[in-house]
C-alpha positions as CSV (number, residue, x, y, z in Angstrom):
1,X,-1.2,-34.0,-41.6
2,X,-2.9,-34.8,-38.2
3,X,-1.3,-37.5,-36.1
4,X,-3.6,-40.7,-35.8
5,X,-5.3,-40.7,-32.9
6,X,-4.0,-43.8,-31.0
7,X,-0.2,-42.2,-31.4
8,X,-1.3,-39.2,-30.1
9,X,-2.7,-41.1,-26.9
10,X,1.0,-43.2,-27.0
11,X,2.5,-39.5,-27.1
12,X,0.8,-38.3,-23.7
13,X,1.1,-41.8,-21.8
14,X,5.0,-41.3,-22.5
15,X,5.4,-37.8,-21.4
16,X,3.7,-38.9,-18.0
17,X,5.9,-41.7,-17.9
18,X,8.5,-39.6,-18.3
19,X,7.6,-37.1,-15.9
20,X,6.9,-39.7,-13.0
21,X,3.5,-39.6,-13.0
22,X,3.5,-43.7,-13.7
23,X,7.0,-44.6,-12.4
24,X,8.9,-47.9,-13.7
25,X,7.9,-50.7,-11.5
26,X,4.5,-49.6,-11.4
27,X,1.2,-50.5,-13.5
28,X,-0.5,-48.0,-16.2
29,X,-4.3,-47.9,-15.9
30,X,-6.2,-50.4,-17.1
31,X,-7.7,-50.4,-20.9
32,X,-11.2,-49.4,-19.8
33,X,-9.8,-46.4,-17.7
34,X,-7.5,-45.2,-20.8
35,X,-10.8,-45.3,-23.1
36,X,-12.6,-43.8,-20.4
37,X,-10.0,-41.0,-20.0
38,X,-9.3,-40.1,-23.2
39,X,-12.7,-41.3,-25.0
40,X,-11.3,-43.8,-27.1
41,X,-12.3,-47.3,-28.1
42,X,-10.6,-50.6,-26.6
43,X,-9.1,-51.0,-30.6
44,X,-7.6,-47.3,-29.9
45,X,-6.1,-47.7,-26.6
46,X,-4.6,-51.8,-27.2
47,X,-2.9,-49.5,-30.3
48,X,-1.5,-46.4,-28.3
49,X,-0.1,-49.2,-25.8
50,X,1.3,-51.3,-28.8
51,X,3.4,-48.2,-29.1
52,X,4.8,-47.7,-26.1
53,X,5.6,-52.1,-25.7
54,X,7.5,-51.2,-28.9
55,X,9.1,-48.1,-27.5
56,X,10.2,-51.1,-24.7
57,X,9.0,-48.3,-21.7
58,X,6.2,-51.0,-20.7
59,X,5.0,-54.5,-20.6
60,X,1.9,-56.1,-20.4
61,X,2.1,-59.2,-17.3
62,X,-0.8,-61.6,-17.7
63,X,-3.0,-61.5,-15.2
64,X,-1.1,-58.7,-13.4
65,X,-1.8,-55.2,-16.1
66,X,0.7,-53.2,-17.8
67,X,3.7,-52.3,-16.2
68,X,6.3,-49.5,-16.8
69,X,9.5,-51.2,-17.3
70,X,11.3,-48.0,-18.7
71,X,11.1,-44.1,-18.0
72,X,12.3,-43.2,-21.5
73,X,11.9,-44.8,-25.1
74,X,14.5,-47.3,-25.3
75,X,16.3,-47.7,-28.6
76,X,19.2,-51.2,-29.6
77,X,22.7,-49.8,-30.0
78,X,24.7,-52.3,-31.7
79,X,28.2,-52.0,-31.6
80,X,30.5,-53.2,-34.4
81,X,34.7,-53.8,-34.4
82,X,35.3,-57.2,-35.9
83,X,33.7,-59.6,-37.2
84,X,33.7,-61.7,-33.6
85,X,31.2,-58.8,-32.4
86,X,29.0,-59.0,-35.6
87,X,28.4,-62.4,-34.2
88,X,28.0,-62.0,-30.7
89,X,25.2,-59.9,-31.9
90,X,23.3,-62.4,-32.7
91,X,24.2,-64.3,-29.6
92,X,22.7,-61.3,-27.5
93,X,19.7,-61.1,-29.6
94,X,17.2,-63.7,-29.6
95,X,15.9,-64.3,-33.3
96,X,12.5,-65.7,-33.9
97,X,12.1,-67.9,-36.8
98,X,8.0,-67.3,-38.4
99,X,8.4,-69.3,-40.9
100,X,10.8,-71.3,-43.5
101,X,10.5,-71.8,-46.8
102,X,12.0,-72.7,-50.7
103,X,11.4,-70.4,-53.7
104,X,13.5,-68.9,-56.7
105,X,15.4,-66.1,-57.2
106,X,14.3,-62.8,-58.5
107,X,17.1,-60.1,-59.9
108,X,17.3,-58.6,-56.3
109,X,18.1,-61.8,-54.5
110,X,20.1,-63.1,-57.4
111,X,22.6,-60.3,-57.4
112,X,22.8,-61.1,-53.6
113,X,23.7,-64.2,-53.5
114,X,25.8,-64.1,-56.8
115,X,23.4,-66.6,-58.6
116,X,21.3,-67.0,-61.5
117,X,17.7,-65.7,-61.5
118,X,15.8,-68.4,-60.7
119,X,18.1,-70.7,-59.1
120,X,16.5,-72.5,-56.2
121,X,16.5,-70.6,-52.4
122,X,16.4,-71.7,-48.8
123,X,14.5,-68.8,-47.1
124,X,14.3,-68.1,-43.4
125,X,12.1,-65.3,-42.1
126,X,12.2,-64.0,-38.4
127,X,11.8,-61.4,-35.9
128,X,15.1,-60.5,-33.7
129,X,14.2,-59.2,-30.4
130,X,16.5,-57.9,-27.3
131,X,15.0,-60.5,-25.2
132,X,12.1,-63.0,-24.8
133,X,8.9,-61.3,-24.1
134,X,10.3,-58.3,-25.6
135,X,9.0,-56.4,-28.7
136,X,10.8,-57.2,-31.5
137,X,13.4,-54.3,-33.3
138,X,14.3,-56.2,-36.2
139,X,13.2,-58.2,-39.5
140,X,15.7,-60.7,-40.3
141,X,15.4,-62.6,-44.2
142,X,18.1,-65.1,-44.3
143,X,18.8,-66.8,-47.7
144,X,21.3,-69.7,-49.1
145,X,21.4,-70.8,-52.3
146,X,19.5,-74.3,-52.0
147,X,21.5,-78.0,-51.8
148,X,21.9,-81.4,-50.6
149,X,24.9,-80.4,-47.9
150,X,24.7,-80.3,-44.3
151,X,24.3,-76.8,-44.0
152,X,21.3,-76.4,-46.0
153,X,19.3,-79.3,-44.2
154,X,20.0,-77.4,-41.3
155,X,18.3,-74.2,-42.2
156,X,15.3,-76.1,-43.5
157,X,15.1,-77.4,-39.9
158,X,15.5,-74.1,-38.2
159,X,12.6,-73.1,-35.7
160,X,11.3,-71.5,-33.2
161,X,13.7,-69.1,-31.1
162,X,17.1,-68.8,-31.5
163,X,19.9,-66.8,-30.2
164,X,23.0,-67.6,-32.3
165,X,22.3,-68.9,-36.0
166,X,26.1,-69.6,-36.9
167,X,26.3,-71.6,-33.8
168,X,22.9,-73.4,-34.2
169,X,23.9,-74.0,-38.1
170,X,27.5,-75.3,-36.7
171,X,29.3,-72.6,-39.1
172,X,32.4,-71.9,-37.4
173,X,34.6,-71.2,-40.8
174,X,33.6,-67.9,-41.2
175,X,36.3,-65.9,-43.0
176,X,34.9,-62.5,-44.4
177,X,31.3,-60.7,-44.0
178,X,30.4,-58.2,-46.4
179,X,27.7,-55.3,-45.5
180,X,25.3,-52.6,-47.1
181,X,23.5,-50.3,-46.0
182,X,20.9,-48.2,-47.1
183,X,17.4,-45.8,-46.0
184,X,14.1,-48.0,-47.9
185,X,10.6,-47.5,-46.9
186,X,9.8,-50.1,-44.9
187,X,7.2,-52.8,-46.4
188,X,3.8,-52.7,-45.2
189,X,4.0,-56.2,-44.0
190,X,6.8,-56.0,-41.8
191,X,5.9,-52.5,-40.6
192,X,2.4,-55.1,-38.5
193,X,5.1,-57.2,-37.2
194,X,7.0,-54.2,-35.6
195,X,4.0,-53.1,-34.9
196,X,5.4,-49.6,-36.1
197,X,3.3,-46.7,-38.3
198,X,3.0,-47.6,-42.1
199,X,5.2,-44.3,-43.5
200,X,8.1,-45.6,-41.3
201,X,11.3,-45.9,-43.2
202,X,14.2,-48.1,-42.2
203,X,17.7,-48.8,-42.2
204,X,18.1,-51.9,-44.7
205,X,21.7,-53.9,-43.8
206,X,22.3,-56.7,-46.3
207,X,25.4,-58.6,-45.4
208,X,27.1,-61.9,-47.0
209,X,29.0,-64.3,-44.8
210,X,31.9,-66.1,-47.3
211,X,34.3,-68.8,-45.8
212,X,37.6,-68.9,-46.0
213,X,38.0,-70.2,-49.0
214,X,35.4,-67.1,-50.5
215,X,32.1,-69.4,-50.4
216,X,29.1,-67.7,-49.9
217,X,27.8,-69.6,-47.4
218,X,24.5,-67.2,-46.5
219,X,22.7,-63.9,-46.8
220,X,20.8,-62.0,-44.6
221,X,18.3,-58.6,-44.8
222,X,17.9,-57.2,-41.6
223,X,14.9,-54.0,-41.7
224,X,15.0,-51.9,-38.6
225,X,13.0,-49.0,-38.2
226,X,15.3,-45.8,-38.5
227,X,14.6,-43.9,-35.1
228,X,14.8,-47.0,-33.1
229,X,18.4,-48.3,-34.1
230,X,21.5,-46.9,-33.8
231,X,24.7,-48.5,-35.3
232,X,28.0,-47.4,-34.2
233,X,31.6,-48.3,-35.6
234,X,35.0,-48.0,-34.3
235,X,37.5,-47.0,-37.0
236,X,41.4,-47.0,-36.1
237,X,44.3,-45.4,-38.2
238,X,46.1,-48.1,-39.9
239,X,49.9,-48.7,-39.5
240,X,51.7,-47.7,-43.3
């Protein structure tokens, strides 16, 4: 099966980025010369450059053209020991909330949140990103069990950008975080807001945060597209 036509333009416009032909700190050409050059339409060539902004390699400047930021495809590492550096990576990420909203619980988000289906949700949907301006890595679904408390008034208010959710929700009981992972096809939907092709599959990591006491206090999906993640862990020999 042939490649489309705007990811094989992304393709070449990489390799010479690679190669040196357009060095980081200088500007690709423009639109017009990229359709000229490879006889593509101005849809075509704002595609293969979607690409290559997700790829993080360059960077469109208004007013100034698209830059090369990056002489290879850049891909978000993240890190894990504790659950202290599960948190700080949301305080290095910058998490951007699209939209919030309240609806019941189907079987998959019931088993989830260890509720009936149903039962009332507070839902958060967002876009994590390295850093503002960037292209966003990451869909991020958080979900709490809906309530008159503190907490969930908080989430209903949520908006915009933000870079540390437990600190902007004032959680700071946090005594266990549970995780799964697993390889899903990732939705159509949020394969447009990664800007990513539609066969991609991702890396699907669902994790519970419980308090101290064993509360579920929320849940979060995060969808990342599988050859633009890495996770690593760090696993020591326990003392008998």
């Amino acid at each position: 099966m042939s490649k489309p036509r705007y990811q094989t333009v992304a393709d070449q416009l990489r390799r010479d980025i690679e190669k040196g032909r357009y060095p980081v700190g200088t500007l690709l050409p423009t639109e017009l010369q990229i359709c000229e050059s490879y006889e593509i339409s101005r849809h075509t060539a704002r595609e293969a450059l979607r690409v290559l902004i997700y790829d993080r390699m360059i960077e469109r400047k208004q007013g100034s053209g698209t830059m090369v930021i990056a002489s290879s495809r850049q891909r978000f590492n993240h890190s894990i020991s504790s659950v202290h550096d599960l948190l700080q990576y949301g305080a290095n990420t910058r998490l951007t909330i699209k939209h919030t909203e309240k609806f019941s619980a189907d079987d998959e988000l019931a088993q989830l949140l260890g509720c009936d289906v149903g039962t009332e949700l507070i839902h958060l949907h967002g876009l994590r990103s390295a850093q503002k301006g960037e292209a966003p890595f990451c869909v991020s679904d958080i979900y709490r069990v809906a309530g008159k408390d503190p907490l969930s008034k908080r989430l209903m208010e949520v908006r915009g950008a933000v870079y540390a959710l437990v600190e902007e929700l004032e959680i700071d009981h946090i005594g266990t975080v549970e995780q799964e992972m697993s390889a899903a096809p990732l939705p159509l939907a949020n394969a447009a807001e990664l800007g990513v092709l539609k066969s991609t599959v991702c890396l699907r990591i669902a994790r519970r945060y419980f308090d101290t006491s064993g509360k579920l206090i929320v849940a979060a999906v995060n969808l990342h597209p599988g050859s633009d993640f890495i996770y690593s862990m760090s696993l020591k020999q326990s003392k008998a």
